[in-house]
C-alpha positions in Angstrom: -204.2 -189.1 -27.9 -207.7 -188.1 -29.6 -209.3 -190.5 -26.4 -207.4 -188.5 -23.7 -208.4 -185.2 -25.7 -212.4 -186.4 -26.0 -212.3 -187.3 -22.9 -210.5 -183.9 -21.2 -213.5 -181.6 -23.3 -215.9 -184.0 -21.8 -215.3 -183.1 -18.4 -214.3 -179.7 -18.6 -218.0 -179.5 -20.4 -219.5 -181.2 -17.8 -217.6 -179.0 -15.3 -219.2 -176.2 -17.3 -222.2 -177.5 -17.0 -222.1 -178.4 -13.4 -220.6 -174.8 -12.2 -222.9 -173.0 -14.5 -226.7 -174.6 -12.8 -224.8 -173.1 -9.2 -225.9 -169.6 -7.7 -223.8 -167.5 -5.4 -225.8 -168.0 -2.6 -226.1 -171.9 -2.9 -228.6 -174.8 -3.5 -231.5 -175.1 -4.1 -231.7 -171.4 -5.9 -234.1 -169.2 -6.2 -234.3 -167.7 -9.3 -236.1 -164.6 -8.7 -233.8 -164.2 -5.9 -236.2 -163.9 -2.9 -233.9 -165.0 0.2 -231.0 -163.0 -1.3 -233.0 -160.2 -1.5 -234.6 -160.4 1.7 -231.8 -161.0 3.6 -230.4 -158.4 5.9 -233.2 -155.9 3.9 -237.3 -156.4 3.8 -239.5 -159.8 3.8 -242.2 -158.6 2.7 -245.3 -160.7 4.5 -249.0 -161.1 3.3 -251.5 -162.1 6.1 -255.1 -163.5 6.3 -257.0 -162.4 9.4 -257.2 -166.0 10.9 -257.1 -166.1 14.5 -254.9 -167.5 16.6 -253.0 -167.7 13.7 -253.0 -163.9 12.6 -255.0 -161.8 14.5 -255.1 -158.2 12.2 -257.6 -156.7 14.1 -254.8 -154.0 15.6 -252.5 -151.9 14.5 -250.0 -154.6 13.8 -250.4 -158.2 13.3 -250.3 -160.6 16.0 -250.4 -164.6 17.0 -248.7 -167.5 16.4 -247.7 -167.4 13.0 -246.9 -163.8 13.3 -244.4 -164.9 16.0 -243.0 -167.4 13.8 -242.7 -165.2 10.8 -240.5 -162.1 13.2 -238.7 -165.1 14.1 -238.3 -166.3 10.8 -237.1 -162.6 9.8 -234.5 -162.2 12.5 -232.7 -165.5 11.7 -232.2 -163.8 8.1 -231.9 -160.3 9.4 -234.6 -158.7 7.9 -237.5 -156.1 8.8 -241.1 -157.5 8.1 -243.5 -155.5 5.9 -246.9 -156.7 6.5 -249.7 -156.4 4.1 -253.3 -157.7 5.1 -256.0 -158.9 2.8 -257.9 -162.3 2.0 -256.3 -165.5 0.7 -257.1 -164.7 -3.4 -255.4 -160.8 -3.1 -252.3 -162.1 -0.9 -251.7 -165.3 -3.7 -252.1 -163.2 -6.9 -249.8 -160.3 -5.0 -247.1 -163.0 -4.4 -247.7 -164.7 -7.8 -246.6 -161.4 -9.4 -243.7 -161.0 -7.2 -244.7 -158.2 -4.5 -244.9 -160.4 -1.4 -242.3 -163.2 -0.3 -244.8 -165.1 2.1 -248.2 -165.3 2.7 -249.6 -167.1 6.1 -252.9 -167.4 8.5 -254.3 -170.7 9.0 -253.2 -171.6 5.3 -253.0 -175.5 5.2 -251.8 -178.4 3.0 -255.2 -178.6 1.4 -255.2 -175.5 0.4 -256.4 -174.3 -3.3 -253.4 -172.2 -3.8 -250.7 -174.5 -5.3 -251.0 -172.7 -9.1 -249.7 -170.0 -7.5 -247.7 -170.5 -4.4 -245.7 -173.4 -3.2 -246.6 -174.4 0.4 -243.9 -175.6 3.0 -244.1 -178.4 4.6 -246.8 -178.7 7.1 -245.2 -176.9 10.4 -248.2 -178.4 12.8 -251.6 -179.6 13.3 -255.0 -178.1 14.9 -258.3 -178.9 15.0 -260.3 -177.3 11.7 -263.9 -175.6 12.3 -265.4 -179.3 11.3 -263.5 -181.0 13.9 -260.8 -183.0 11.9 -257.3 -182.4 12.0 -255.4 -179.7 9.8 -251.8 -179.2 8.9 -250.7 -176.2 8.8 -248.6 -174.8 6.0 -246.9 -171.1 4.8 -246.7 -170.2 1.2 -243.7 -169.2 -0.9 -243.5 -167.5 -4.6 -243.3 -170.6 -6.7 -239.9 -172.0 -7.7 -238.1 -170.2 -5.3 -236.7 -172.9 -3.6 -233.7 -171.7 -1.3 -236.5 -169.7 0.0 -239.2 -172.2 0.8 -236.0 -174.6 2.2 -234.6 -171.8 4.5 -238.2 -171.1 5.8 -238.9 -174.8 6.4 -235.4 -175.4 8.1 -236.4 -172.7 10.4 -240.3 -173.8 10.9 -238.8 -177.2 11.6 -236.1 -176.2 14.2 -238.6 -173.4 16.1 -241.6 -175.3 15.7 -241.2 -178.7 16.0 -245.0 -180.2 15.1 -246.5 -179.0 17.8 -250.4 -177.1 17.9 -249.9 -173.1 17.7 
């Protein structure tokens, strides 16, 4: 009888456990709640003048990566708000939780990685040197749901291919 007891708190405690590390809006989570928030509201985007990438020269953002990003907002019904500045503004902006995503020709080496968390590369071009990049976005660290729903999309619209 005390077995079948011990053994009956065990799982309901490991139930507990279990149910408690799960969000409402699924796994992985992001704890500062960026897709939840950005969903069917505002994604609020950092960009680096990088042609083709990001073109900021005009009035609005353009390029590849702008394309991918509206793209990117519409699957999760949202309006973009864009902000334009260099890499080190945009990262410590989105470190301290004002922007949900930086982009323009950011790539897996980049510096950044204290601060942001960088999706898997999306495709490859030719850097100013001649070798091959991969190209990457950035995400607020640890918000994973985030950085999943944005790769998942990157990966489905943008298959590896140069921008």
């Amino acid at each position: 009888m005390r077995r079948a007891r011990a053994s009956i708190a065990g799982g309901m405690l490991a139930g507990a456990l279990l149910l408690s590390g799960c969000t409402s809006s699924g796994y992985p989570a992001d704890p500062d709640r960026t897709l939840d928030r950005a969903s069917d509201g505002t994604l609020s985007v950092g960009v680096v003048h990088h042609p083709p990438y990001v073109d900021a020269s005009g009035a609005e953002p353009t390029g590849s990566e702008v394309d991918l990003i509206e793209g990117f907002a519409q699957n999760i019904n949202a309006d973009v708000e864009w902000t334009v500045s260099g890499e080190e503004a945009l990262m410590t902006a989105m470190h301290a939780g004002d922007l949900d995503l930086v982009a323009g020709g950011l790539t897996s080496q980049s510096p950044w990685t204290s601060k942001a968390s960088l999706t898997r590369s999306y495709a490859e071009d030719t850097g100013p040197d001649g070798k091959t990049v991969k190209l990457v976005m950035a995400v607020p660290l640890g918000e994973n749901q985030m950085l999943s729903e944005l790769e998942r999309y990157l990966d489905e619209n943008h298959p590896g291919a140069t921008p």
